[in-house]
C-alpha positions as CSV (number, residue, x, y, z in Angstrom):
1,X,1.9,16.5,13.8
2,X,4.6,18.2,13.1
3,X,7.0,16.4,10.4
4,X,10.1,16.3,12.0
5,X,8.2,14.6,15.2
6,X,6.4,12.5,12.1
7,X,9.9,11.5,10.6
8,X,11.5,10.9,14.8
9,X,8.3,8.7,15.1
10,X,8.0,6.6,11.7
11,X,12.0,5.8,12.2
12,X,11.0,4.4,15.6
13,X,8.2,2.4,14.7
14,X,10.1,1.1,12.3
15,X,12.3,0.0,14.6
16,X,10.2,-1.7,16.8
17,X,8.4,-3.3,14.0
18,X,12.0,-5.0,13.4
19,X,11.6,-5.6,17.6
20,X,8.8,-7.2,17.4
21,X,9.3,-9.5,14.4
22,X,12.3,-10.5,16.0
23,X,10.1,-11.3,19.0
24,X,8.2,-13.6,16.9
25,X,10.9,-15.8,15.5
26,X,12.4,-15.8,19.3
27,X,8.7,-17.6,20.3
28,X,8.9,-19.8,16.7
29,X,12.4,-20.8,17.8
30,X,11.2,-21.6,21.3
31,X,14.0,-19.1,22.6
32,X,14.4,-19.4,26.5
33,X,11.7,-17.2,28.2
34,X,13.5,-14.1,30.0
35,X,15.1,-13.6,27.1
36,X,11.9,-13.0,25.7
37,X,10.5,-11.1,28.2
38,X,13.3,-9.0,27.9
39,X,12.6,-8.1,24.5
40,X,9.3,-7.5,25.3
41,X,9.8,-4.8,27.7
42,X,12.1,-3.2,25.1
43,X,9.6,-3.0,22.7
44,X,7.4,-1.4,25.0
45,X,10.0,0.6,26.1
46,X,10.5,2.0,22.7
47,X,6.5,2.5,22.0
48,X,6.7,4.6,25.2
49,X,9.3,6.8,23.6
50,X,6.2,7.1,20.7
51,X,4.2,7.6,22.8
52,X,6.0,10.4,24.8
53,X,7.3,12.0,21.4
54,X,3.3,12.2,20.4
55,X,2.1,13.6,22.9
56,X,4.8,16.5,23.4
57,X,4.1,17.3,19.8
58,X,0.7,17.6,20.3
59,X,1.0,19.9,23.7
60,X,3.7,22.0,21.9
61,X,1.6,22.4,18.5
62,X,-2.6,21.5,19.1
63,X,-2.8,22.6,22.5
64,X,-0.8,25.2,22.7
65,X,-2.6,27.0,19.2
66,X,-5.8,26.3,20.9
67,X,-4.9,28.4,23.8
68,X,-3.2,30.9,21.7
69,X,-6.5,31.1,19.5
70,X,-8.9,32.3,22.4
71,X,-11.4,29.8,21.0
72,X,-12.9,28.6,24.2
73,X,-14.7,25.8,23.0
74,X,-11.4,24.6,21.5
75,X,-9.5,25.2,24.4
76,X,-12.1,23.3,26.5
77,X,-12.0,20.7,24.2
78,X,-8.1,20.1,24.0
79,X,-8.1,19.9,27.7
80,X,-11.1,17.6,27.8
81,X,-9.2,15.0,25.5
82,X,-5.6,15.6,27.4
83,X,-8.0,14.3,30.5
84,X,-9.1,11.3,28.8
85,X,-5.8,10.4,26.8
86,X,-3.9,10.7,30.3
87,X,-6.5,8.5,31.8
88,X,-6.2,5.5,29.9
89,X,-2.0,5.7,30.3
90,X,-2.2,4.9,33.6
């Protein structure tokens, strides 16, 4: 990963780990429930961005030295794990 996508990404997490504890004490505190749902899709809003922020990194960087490389098993195997990583986002 490139660090400036590693530094964009550990700020966000960090983030959301705040999200998410604060979606804890809004369950201790028996908070009222669509304003917890709310939060939820926030926080999954904001892995999304991680998410999204990952994977362009790793099409801009991985990928894109495997097809620069000529290594055809590499290249066939950078498109054989974008196929399964895009499967299970669905």
């Amino acid at each position: 990963m490139q660090h400036d996508t590693r530094i964009a990404c550990q700020r966000r997490l960090s983030r959301i780990e705040g999200q998410v504890r604060g979606l804890s004490r809004m369950v201790e505190e028996d908070r009222y429930c669509i304003d917890i749902v709310t939060q939820v899709a926030a926080v999954r809003a904001a892995l999304k961005k991680v998410e999204e922020e990952v994977l362009r990194d790793h099409l801009g960087h991985c990928v894109a030295h495997a097809m620069a490389s000529g290594d055809a098993d590499d290249q066939r195997a950078k498109v054989a794990e974008l196929i399964e990583v895009l499967g299970k986002l669905r």
